[in-house]
C-alpha positions as CSV (number, residue, x, y, z in Angstrom):
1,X,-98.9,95.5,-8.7
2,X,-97.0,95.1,-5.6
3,X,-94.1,92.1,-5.8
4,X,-92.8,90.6,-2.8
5,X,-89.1,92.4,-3.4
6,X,-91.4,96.0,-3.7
7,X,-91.1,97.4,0.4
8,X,-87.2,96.4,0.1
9,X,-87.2,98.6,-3.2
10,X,-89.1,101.2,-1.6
11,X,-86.9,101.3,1.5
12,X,-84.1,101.9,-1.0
13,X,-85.5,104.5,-2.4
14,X,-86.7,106.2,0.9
15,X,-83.0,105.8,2.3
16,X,-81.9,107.5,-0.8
17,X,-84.4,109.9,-1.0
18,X,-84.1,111.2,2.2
19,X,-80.4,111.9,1.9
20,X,-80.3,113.6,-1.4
21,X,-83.6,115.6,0.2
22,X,-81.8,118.7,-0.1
23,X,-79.9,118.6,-3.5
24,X,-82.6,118.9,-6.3
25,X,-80.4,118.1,-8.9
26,X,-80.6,114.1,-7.8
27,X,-83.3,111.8,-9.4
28,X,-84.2,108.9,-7.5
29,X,-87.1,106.6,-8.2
30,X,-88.4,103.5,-7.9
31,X,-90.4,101.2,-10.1
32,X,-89.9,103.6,-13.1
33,X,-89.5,102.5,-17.1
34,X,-86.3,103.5,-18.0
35,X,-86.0,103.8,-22.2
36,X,-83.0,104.6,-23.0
37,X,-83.6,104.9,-26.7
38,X,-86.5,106.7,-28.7
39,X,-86.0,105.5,-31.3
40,X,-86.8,102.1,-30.3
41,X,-89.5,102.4,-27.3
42,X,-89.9,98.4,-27.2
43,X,-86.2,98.8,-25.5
44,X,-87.2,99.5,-21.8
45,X,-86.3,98.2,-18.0
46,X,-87.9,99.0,-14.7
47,X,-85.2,98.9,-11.8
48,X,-86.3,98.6,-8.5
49,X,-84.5,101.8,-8.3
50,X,-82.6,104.3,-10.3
51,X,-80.5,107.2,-9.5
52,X,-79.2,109.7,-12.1
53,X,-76.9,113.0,-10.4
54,X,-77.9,116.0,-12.1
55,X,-81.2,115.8,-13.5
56,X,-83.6,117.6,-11.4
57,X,-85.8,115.5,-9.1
58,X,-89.3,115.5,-9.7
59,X,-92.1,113.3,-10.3
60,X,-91.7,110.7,-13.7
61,X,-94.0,108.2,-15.5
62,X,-91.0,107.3,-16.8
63,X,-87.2,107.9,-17.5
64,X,-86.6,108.9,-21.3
65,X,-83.2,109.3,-21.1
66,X,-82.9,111.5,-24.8
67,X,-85.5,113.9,-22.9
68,X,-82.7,114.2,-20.0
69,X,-79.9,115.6,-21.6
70,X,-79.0,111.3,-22.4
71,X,-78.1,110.9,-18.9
72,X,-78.4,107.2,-18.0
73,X,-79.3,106.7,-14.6
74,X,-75.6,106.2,-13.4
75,X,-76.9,103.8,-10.4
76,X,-79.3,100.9,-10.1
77,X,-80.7,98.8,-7.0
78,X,-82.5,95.4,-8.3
79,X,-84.0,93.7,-5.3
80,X,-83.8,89.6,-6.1
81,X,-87.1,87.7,-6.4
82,X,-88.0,84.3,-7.1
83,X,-89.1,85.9,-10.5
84,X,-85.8,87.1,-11.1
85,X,-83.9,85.1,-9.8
86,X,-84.2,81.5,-11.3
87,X,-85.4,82.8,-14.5
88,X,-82.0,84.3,-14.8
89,X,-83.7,87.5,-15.5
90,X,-81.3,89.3,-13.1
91,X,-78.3,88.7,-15.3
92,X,-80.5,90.2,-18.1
93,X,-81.0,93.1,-16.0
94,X,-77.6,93.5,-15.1
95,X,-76.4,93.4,-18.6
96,X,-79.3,95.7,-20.3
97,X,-78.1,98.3,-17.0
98,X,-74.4,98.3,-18.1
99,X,-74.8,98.3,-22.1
100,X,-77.1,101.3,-21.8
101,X,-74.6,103.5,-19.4
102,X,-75.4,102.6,-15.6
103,X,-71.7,102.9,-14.2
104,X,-72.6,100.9,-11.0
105,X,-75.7,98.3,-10.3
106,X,-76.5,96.8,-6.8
107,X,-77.7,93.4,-6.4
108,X,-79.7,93.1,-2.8
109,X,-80.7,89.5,-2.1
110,X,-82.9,89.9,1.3
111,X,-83.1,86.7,2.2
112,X,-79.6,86.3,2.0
113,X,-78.9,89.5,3.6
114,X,-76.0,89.9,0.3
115,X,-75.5,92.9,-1.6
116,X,-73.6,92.6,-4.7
117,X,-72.0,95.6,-6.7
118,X,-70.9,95.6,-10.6
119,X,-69.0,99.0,-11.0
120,X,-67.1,100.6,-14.1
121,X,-67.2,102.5,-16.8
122,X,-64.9,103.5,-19.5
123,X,-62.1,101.7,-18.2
124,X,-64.1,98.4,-17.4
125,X,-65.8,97.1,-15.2
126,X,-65.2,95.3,-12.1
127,X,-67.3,92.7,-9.6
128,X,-66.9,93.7,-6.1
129,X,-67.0,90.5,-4.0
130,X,-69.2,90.0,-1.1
131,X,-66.8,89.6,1.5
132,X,-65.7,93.1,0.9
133,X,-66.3,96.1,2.5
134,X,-67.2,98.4,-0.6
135,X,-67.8,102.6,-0.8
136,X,-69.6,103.3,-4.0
137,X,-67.7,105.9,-5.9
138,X,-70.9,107.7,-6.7
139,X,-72.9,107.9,-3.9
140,X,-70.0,107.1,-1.2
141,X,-72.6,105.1,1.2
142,X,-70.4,102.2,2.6
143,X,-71.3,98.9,2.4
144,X,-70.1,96.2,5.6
145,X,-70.4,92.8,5.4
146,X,-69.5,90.8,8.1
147,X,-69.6,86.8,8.6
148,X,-73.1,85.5,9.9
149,X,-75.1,82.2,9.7
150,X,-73.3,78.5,10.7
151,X,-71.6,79.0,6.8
152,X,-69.8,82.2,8.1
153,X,-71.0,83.9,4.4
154,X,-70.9,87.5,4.6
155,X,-74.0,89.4,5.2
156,X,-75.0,93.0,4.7
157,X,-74.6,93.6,8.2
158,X,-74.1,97.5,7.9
159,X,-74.8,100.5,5.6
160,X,-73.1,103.8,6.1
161,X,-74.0,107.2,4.8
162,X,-71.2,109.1,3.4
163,X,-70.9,111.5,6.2
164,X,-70.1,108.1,8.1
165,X,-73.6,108.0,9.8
166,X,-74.9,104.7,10.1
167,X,-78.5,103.9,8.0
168,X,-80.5,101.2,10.0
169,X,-79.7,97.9,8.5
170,X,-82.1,97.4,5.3
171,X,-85.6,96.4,6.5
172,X,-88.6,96.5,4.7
173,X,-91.0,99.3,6.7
């Protein structure tokens, strides 16, 4: 079933995709179960998108993370919905992502134009604020804001690949 945050998830994953297009060893995917424990299969998510370095890319029905070496997907993009949103599912999301190994999780809010980042890992983790220009450490895209709107809040204004290309500004295809 296609949601209305789905073409924002699949640009994503296209973007993402298309970079890592020559390193097999990158997984991305969208709309995938991720269990992160077999012993307990009731204990499953379905990001928007995932990305796990160094499991080889190919075609999943799902993620089962023991059948993967128990790599957890070390990055997750969650696309906000009504659904999600209000029903304070997102905060759910964000905490099953972090318990079960995801070392950095990006919130995109469309309608906002706002991207938020969670990142960590052993050491803690940390809430990157909005108004900040951010690189993530694992995938080293770069991530502008800049003022817009009579509020001056920051909007994702610009995306930057890590060879410092620019990626059109996210937009559903």
């Amino acid at each position: 079933m296609e949601t209305a945050q789905h073409p924002w998830a699949a640009n994503i994953a296209t973007n993402l995709s298309a970079w890592y297009k020559r390193d097999s060893r990158v997984l991305v995917a969208q709309g995938t179960p991720w269990y992160p424990d077999q012993r307990d299969r009731s204990v499953c998510i379905t990001p928007d998108v995932l990305v796990v370095l160094g499991r080889l890319n190919y075609p999943r029905s799902a993620y089962e993370q023991w059948e993967e070496n128990n790599t957890a997907p070390q990055v997750v993009f969650e696309v906000v919905s009504t659904e999600n949103y209000l029903v304070g599912r997102m905060a759910d999301r964000l905490h099953f992502c972090l318990f079960h190994g995801v070392q950095e999780c990006y919130i995109y809010d469309a309608r906002r134009e706002t991207i938020s980042a969670v990142s960590g890992g052993a050491a803690g983790f940390q809430v990157v604020p909005q108004n900040r220009e951010w690189v993530s450490p694992l995938l080293g895209i770069r991530f502008l804001p800049e003022p817009s709107g009579f509020d001056g809040r920051p909007a994702l204004k610009r995306v930057l690949l890590p060879n410092g290309e620019p990626c059109d500004r996210l937009k559903p295809n």
